[in-house]
C-alpha positions as CSV (number, residue, x, y, z in Angstrom):
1,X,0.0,0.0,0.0
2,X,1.4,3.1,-0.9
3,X,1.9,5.7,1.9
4,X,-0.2,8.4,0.2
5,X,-3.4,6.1,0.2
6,X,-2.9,5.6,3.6
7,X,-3.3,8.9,4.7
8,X,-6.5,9.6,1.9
9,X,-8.0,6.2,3.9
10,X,-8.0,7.0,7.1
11,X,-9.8,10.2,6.7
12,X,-12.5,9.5,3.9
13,X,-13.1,5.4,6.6
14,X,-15.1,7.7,9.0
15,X,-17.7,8.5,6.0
16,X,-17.6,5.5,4.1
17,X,-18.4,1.4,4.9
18,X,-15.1,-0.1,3.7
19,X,-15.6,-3.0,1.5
20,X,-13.4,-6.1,1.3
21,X,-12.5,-4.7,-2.6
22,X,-10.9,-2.1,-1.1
23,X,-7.7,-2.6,0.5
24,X,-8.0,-3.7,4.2
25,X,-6.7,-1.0,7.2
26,X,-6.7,-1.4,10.5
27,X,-8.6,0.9,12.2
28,X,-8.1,3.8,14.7
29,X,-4.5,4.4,13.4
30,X,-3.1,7.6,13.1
31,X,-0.8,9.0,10.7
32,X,2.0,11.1,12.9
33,X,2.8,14.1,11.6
34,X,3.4,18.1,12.4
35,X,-0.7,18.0,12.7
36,X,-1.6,15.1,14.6
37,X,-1.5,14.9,18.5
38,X,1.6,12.1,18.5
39,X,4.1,12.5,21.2
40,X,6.6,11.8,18.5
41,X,7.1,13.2,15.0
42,X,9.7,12.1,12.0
43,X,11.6,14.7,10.7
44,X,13.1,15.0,7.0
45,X,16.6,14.1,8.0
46,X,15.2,10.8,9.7
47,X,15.3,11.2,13.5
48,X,12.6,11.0,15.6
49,X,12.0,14.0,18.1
50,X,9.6,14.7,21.0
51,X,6.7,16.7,19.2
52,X,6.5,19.1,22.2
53,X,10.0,20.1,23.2
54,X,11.2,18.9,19.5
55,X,14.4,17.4,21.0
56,X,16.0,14.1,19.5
57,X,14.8,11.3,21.0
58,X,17.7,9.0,19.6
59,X,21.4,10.2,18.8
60,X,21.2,9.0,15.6
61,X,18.8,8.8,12.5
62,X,16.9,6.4,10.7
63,X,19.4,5.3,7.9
64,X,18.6,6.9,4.7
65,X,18.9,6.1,1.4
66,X,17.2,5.9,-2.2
67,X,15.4,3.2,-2.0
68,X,14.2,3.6,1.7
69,X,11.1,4.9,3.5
70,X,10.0,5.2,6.5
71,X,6.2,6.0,8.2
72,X,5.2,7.0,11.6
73,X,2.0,6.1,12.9
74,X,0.1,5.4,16.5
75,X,-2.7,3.0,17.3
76,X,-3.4,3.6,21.3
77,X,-0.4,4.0,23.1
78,X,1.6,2.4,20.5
79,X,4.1,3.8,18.2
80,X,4.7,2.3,14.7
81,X,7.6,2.8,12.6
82,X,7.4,1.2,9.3
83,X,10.5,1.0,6.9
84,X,9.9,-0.1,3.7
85,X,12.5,-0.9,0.7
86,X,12.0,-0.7,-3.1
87,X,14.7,-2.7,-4.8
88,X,14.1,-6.1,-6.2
89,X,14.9,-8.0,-2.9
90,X,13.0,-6.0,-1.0
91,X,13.1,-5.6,2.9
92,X,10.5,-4.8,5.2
93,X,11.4,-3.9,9.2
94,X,8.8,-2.5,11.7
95,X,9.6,-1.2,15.0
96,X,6.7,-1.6,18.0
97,X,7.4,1.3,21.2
98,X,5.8,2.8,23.7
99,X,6.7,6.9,24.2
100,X,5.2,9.5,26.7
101,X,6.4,13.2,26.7
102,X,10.0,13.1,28.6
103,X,10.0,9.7,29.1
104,X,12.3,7.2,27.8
105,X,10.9,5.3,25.0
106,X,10.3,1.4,25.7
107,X,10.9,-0.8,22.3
108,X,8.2,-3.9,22.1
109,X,8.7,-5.9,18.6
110,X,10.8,-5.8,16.2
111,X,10.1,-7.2,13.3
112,X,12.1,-8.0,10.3
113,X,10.9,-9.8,6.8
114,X,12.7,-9.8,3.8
115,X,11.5,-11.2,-0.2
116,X,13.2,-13.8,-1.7
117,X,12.5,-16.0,-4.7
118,X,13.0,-19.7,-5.3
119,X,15.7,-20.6,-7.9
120,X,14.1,-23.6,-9.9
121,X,10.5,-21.9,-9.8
122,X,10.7,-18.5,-9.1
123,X,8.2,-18.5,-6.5
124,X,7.9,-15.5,-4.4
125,X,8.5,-16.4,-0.3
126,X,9.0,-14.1,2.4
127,X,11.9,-15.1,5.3
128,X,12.2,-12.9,8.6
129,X,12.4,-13.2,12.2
130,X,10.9,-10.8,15.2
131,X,12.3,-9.9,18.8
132,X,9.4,-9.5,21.3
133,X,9.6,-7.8,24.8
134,X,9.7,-5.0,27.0
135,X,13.0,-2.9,26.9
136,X,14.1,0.1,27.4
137,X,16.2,1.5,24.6
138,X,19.7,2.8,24.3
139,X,19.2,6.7,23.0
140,X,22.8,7.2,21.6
141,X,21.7,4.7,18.5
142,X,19.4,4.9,15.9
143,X,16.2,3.3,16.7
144,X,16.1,0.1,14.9
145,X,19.9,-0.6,16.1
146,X,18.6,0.4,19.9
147,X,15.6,-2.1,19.7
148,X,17.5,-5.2,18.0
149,X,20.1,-4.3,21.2
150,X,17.7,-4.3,23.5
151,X,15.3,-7.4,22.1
152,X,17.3,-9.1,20.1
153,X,20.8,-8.8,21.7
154,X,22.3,-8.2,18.4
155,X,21.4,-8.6,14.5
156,X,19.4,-11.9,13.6
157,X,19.4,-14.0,10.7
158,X,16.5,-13.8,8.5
159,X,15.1,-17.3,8.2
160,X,11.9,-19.0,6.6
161,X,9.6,-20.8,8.7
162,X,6.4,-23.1,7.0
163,X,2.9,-21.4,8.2
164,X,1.1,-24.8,8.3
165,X,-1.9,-25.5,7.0
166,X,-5.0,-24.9,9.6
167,X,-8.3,-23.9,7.8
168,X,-7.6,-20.4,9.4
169,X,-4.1,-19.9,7.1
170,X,-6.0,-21.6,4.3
171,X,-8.5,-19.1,4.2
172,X,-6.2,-16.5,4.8
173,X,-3.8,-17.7,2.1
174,X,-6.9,-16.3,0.1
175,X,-7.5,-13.2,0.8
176,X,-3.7,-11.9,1.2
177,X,-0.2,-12.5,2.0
178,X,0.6,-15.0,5.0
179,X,4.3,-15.4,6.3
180,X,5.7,-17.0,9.1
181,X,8.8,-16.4,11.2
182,X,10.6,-17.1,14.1
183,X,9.9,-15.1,17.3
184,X,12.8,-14.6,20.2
185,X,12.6,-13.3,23.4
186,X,11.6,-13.9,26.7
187,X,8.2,-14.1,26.4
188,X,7.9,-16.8,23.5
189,X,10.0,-19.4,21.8
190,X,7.2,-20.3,19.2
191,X,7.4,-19.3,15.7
192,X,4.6,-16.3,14.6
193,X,2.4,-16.1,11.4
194,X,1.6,-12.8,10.2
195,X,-1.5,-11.7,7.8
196,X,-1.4,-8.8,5.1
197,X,-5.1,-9.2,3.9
198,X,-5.5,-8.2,0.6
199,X,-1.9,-7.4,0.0
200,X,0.9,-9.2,-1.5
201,X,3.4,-7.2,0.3
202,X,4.1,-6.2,4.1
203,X,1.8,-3.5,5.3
204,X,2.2,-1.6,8.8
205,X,-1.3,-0.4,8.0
206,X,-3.0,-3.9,7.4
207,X,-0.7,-6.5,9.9
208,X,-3.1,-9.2,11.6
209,X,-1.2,-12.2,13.3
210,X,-2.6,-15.4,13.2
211,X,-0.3,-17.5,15.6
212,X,1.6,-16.2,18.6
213,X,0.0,-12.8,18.6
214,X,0.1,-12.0,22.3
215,X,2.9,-10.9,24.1
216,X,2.0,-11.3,27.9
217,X,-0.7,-13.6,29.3
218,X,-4.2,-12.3,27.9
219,X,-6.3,-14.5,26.4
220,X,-8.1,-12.9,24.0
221,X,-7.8,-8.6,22.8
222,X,-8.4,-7.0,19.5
223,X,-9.3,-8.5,16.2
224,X,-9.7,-7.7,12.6
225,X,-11.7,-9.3,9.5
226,X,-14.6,-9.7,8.3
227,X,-17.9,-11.0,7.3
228,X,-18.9,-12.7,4.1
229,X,-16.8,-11.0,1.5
230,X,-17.9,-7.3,1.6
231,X,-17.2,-5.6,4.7
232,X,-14.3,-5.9,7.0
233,X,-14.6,-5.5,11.1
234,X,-13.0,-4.7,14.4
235,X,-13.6,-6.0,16.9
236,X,-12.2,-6.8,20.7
237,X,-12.8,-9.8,23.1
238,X,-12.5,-10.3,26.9
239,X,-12.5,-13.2,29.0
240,X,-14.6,-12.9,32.2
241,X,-14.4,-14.3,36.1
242,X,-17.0,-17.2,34.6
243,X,-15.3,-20.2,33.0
244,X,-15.3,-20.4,29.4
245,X,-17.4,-17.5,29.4
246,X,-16.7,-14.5,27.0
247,X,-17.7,-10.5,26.1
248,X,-17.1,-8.5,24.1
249,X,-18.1,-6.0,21.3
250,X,-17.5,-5.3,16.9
251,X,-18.1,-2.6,14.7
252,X,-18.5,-2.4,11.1
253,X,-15.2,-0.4,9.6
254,X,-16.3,3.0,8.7
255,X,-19.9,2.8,10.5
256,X,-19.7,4.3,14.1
257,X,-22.4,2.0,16.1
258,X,-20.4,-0.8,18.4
259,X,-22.6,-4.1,18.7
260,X,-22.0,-6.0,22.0
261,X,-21.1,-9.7,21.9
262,X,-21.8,-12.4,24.9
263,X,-20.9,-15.6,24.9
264,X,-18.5,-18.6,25.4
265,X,-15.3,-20.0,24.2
266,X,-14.5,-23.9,25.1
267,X,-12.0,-26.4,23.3
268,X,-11.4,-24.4,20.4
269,X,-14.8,-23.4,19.3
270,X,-16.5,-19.8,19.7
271,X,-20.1,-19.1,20.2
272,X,-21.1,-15.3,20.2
273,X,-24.3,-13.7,20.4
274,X,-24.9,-10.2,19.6
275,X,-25.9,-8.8,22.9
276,X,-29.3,-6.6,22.4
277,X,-29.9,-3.1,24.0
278,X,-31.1,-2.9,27.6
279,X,-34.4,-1.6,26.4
280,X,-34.9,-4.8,24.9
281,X,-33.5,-7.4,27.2
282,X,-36.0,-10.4,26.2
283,X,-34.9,-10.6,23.0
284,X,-31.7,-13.1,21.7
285,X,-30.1,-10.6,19.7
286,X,-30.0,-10.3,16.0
287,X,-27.0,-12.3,14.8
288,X,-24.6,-14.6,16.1
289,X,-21.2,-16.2,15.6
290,X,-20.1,-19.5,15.8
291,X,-16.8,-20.6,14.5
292,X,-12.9,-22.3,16.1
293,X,-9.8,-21.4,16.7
294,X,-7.2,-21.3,19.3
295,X,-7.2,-17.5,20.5
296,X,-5.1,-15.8,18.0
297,X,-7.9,-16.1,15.2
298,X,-11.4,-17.8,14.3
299,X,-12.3,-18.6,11.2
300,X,-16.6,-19.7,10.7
301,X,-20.2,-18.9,10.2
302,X,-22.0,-15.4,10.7
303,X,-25.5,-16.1,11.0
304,X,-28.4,-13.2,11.2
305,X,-31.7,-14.3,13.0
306,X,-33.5,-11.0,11.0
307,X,-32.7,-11.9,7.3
308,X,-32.0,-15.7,8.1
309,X,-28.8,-15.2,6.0
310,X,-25.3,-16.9,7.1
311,X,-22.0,-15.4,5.4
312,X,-18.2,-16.8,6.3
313,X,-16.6,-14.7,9.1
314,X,-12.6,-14.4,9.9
315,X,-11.0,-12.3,12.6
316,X,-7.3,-12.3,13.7
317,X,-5.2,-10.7,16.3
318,X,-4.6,-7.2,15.9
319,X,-1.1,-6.1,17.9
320,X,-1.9,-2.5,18.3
């Protein structure tokens, strides 16, 4: 996706229902810039600086060349950097932190993918690796050097990992590009499977995760996807103090009403109902979900109780 659609998408989504034709984006991002509320901006010679008292927040700058780009964005308390690389082997690196005004910034993820092709068949494949955590960062670096430091302990080696074949990465397989890599840290030792839906190239602006999403101990959190094949979702779940039982709430992308969910999850299979207002507490909602997976994503069957219509639904971890 370029960079300048981005910034045209996000402000035309409040208006418009986004359809799955058009490029997926996760929602509730901001672009940072010299207009936006960020903490942190991206200046033209490539360091990031504290938006307030405009000093450099790292020593060094992002490295610069021809052929690299870079994009600053939030999602919550989350800043994004996205580098992106336009020669034939081309190199994708995004850097997760957390920054407050005057605070030192905490690096997250790193992750790191780059293209490659197969000699006898030419087949496209994406290799990579990610460092997960929660670090502080060494200022007198750049950024990406000071979070592979503190994440990594060093530079990795970029290596390619088989995403399996579960129905969920079958059906994702279809609608975009699916890689997986290895993760390290001390929070996982698992490999990770990222989701670019409806792209055939990394996206900061469209990144699901389909296997080792989470980075602490919750259960569930935020999800993107969609339902049937027109209009994408967001939605977040939460586990509550009943066993197997789960909450929880969706909205269609670019429509501002938030449905509630209720329900359960129990050996791999989800059963939501949308929850109906308090006015009308006698009724069983309108729609409902019903679908498996373990966590990370569900993959199923979107049934509505007003039009007696069912549509295919997919959600996956969102990690900001």
């Amino acid at each position: 996706m370029k960079k300048l659609f981005l910034s045209i998408f996000l402000a035309l989504s409040i208006a418009v229902t986004v359809r799955a034709a058009t490029p997926y984006q996760l929602s509730d991002i901001t672009v940072c810039d010299e207009k936006s509320d960020c903490a942190i901006i991206l200046d033209s010679d490539g360091y990031l600086r504290d938006s307030t008292s405009h000093k450099k927040i790292f020593e060094k700058p992002f490295r610069q060349t021809i052929s690299d780009s870079y994009l600053l964005l939030r999602s919550g308390i989350h800043y994004i950097v996205e580098r992106s690389n336009t020669t034939s082997s081309k190199n994708w690196d995004l850097l997760l932190v957390t920054y407050a005004t005057g605070s030192s910034p905490r690096a997250e993820r790193v992750i790191s993918l780059s293209r490659s092709f197969a000699m006898k068949t030419s087949k496209v494949y994406w290799l990579g690796y990610e460092c997960r955590g929660d670090a502080l960062m060494e200022q007198q670096y750049s950024p990406f050097d000071a979070a592979q430091m503190a994440l990594c302990g060093g530079r990795r080696q970029p290596e390619f990992r088989d995403e399996g074949k579960s129905a969920i990465t079958q059906v994702a397989r279809k609608r975009g590009l699916v890689v997986a890599i290895p993760v390290y840290g001390p929070t996982s030792k698992q490999d990770a499977v990222y989701f670019f839906p409806g792209a055939d190239e990394p996206d900061a602006g469209a990144l699901l995760c389909l296997k080792n999403c989470k980075s602490g101990s919750e259960s569930f959190g935020r999800y993107g996807g969609w339902v049937d094949k027109d209009l994408w979702i967001d939605g977040v779940l939460h586990n509550t103090e009943k066993p197997y039982e789960v909450t929880g709430s969706y909205v269609y992308v670019g429509k501002g009403e938030r449905i509630e969910l209720v329900g359960k999850y129990l050996r791999g299979r989800l059963y939501l109902r949308e929850s109906p207002p308090a006015v009308k507490q006698n009724s069983e909602g309108s729609a409902t979900f019903e679908g498996s997976g373990l966590r990370d994503a569900f993959v199923g069957k979107w049934h509505s109780f007003t039009s007696g219509k069912t549509h295919d639904f997919f959600i996956a971890s969102r990690i900001y």
